[in-house]
N, C-alpha and C positions, 0 to 999 in steps of 0.2 A: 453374253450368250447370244450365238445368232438364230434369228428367226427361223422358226420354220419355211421350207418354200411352200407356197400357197398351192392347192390342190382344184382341180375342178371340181364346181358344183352343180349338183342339181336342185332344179328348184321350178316351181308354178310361172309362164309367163301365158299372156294375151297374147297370140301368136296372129296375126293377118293372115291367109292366103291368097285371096285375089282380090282384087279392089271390088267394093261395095258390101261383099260379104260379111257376116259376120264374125267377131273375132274367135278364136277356139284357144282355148282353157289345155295346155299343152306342159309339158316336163320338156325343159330343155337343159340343155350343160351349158353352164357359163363359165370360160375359161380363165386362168388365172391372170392379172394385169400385167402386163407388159414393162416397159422402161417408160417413166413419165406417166403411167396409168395406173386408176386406182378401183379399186373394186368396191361397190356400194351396194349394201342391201336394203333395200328401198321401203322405208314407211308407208307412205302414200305419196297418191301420183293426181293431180287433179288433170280434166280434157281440156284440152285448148283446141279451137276450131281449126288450127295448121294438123293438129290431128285431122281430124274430117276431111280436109281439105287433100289431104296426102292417101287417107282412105279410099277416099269418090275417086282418086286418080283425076283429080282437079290442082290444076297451078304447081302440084308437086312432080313431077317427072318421077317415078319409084319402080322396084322393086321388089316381088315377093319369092318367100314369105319374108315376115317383117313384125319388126315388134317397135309400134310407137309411144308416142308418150314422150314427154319435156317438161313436164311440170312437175318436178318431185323436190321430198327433201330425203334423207335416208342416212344411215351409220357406214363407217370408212370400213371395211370387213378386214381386206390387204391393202396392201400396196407394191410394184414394183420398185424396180431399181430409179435410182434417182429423183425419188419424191421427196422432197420436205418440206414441203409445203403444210400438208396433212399426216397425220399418222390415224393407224387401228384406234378408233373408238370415238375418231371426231365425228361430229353432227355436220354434213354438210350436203347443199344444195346443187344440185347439177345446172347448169346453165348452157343452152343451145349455140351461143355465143361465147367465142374464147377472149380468156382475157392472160393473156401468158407475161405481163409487163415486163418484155426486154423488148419486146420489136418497136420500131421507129413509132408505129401508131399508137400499140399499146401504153410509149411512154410521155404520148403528146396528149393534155387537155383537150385538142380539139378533136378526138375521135375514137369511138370506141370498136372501131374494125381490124380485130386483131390481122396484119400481112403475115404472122409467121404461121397461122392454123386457119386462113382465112375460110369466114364462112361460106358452105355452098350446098343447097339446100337439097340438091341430088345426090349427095352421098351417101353410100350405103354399108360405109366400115367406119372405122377409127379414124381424126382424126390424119394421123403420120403413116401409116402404113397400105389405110385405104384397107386391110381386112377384116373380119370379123371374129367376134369373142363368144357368139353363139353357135349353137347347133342345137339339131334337132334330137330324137328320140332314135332315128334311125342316123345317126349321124350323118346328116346333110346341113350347110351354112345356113344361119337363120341372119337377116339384114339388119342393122342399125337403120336408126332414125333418127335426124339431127343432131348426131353425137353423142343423144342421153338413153332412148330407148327406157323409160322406166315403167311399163305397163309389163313389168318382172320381177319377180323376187329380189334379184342378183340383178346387175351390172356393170358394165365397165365402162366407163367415162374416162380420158386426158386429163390430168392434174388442171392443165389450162382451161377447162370445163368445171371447174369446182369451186363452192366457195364455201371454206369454214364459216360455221353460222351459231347464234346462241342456240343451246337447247333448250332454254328457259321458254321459246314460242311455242305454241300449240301446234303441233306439223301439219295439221287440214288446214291452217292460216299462211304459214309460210311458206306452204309448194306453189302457192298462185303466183307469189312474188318472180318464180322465175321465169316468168313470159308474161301474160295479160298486165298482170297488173302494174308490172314495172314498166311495160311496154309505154301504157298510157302515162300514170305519172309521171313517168319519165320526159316524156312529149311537151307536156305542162310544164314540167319543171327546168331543164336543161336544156332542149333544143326550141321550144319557142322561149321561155324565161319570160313567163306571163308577168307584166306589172301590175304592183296592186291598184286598183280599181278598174281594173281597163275590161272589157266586154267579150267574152268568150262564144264563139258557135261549135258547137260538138256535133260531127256529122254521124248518126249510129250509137247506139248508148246499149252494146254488149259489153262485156267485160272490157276490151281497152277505151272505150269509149266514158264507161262507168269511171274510170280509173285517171281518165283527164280531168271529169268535172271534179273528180277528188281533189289532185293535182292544184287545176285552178283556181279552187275553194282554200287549198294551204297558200299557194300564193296570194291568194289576197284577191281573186278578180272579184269586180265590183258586181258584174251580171252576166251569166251563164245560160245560153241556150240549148236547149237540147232539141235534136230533130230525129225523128224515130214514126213508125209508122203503129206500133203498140204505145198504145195510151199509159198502159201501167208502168213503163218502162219512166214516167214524168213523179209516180209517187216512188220510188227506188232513189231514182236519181236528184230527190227532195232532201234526202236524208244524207247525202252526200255532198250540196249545196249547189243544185240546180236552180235555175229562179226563172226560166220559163222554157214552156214548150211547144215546136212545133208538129203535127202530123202534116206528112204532103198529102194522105186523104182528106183535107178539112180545107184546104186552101184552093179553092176552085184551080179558074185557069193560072192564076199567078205563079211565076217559078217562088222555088222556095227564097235566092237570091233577093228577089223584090223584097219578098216579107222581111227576110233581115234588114235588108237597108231601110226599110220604113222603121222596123222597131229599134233600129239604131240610130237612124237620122245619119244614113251614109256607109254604113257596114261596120262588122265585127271590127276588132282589134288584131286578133286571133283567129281562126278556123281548122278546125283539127277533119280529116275525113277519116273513117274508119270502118268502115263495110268494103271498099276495096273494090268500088267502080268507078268508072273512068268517067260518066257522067256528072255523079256524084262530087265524084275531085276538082270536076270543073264548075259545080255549082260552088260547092266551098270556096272555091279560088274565090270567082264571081262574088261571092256574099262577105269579101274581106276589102277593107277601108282603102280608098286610092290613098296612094300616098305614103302609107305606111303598112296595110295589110300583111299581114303573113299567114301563111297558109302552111299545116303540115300533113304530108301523108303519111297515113301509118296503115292500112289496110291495101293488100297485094291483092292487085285488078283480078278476079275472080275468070275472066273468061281472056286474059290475057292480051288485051285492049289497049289502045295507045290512048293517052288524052291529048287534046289538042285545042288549040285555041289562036286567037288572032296575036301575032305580036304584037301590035299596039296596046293588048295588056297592059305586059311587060313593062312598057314606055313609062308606065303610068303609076309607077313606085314600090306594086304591089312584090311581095317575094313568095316563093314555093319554094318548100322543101320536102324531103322525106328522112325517116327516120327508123330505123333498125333498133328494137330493144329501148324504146327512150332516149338513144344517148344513152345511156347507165354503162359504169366500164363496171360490171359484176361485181368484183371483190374491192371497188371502192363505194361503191354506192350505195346493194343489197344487205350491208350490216347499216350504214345509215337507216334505210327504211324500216328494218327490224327495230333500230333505238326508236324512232318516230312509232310505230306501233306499240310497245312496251311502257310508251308516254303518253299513251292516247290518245295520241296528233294524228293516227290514221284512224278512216273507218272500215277496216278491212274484212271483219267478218259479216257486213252484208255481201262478200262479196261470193261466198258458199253457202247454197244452198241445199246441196243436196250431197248427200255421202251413199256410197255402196261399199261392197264385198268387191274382190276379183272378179270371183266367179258371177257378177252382174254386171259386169262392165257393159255390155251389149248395150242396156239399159242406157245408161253414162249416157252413150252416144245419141239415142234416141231421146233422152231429155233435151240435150242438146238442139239438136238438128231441130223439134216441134220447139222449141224457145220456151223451154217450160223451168230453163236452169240460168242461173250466171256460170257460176260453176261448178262441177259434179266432183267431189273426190272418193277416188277409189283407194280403199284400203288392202293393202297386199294381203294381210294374216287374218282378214274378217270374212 
């Protein structure tokens, strides 16, 4: 018996109009998915700061109106033609990053930057066609945001955007998995491959930073620093296997760099940055072991700034890198982290703090922004 074709719907979204504003609580039609597209009715959606950051019309280059949001998990509602990936009724998570495994990258170990839907953070449609699946009330185009747009009932996400997931996790636990928190773990896990015992520096201890010392604590590092300028940010990141900390208000003249190499007798192992300055990335650098140091970036330079430094660095063994999504290629990784949570090898619900409604979203972002949240999840039907 053939399916119905799928209909437009209407339904409640978090609408932007102009950057810094606040968001409006709007009815919009979300159209039916496409070839390779699946339509997802979304549970909850937790804020990640590329939200905000795309808000302020800071580092995001956008578009309004717009409906953000990338952190969700949610039910398959349709699907277009040529899915089979997923069907009607699966549990699955939207991810900002495609992972379509036919393209050269998608099918190689060493990278998780899908070339056939490659990521670009200015986009304001789908994926493959570059248009949209929204509109408004007066039928006028409402923009995507990073592919997933889930501050809305409905959405339409790329198959390559999806990943079937257990529904046995609690959905305010599993929407972080698809940015922050994989982001960091990730970082720890895959692209540095922290050795057990070895000495970790965590530069920022927000959610992806939270989410390294996790990381570094399953692999085994011996001692984890954390550098943060809120003090409480040292008992959070206790429970997650921090073992010391620095504030740069507590360290007179000394760069923060000296103080590591003193507490390590020559610098970190490791150095993760993750606030996403260009000073910052170079104290990291700085505060990682000659010789062997590695440094990674995971936090985009906030005022769009170059780092720079002397070559003779370089000379001197040390490596940098940076990191998109942890390294995680989505649909091999994110059911791994779900079995580790389900086994109690993560600790992921300190990593929410706080839940709303829809219609408080506003709030969400204001928790955010004064650092009163790790992170805020918004429930679409509450």
């Amino acid at each position: 018996m053939a399916m119905p074709f799928p209909e437009p719907i209407r339904c409640k979204a978090a609408v932007c109009r102009a950057a810094g504003e606040p968001l409006l609580i709007e009815e919009v039609v979300v159209a039916p998915p496409r070839a390779h597209e699946v339509r997802v009715r979304i549970i909850c959606s937790s804020l990640c700061y590329s939200d905000v950051a795309a808000w302020r019309l800071r580092v995001f280059p956008t578009v309004f109106p717009r409906i953000f949001g990338h952190e969700a998990i949610g039910v398959v509602e349709s699907v277009g033609e040529e899915v089979e990936e997923v069907e009607v009724g699966d549990t699955v998570m939207p991810v900002f990053l495609a992972d379509c495994r036919d393209c050269v990258d998608c099918r190689s170990e060493r990278s998780n930057m899908c070339s056939r839907l490659p990521f670009r953070a200015q986009t304001s449609g789908m994926p493959r066609d570059g248009t949209t699946r929204f509109t408004d009330a007066a039928g006028d185009p409402v923009h995507h945001f990073l592919a997933v747009s889930s501050f809305s009932q409905y959405t339409v996400v790329d198959v390559a955007n999806v990943v079937k997931v257990s529904s046995e996790m609690p959905p305010e636990k599993i929407c972080v998995l698809s940015c922050g928190f994989s982001t960091g773990f990730g970082a720890a896990w895959k692209v540095a491959n922290v050795d057990p015992g070895a000495t970790v520096a965590v530069f920022g201890l927000g959610t992806i930073g939270l989410a390294v010392v996790e990381g570094a604590r399953v692999q085994g590092a011996g001692r984890i620093i954390g550098v943060d300028l809120k003090p409480d940010k040292f008992e959070v990141g206790k429970r997650l296997g921090l073992t010391d900390f620095i504030n740069p208000n507590d360290i007179g003249d000394r760069s923060i760099n000296e103080v590591i190499k003193e507490m390590t007798n020559g610098g970190a192992d490791y150095c993760f940055e993750c606030i996403g300055l260009a000073s910052l990335m170079l104290e990291a650098y700085r505060s990682s072991r000659l010789g062997w140091g590695k440094t990674i970036i995971l936090g985009v330079e906030k005022n769009m700034s170059p780092i720079t430094f002397d070559s003779k660095e370089i000379l001197c063994g040390r490596t940098i890198i940076g990191s998109a999504f942890g390294g995680l290629k989505s649909k091999t990784h994110i059911p791994i982290l779900i079995d580790k949570y389900l086994n109690k090898e993560l600790h992921l619900d300190e990593f929410v703090t706080h839940e709303v409604g829809l219609d408080e979203i506003n709030k969400a972002f204001e928790l955010l922004i004064e650092g009163k949240c790790i992170r805020c999840v918004i429930w679409m039907d509450k």
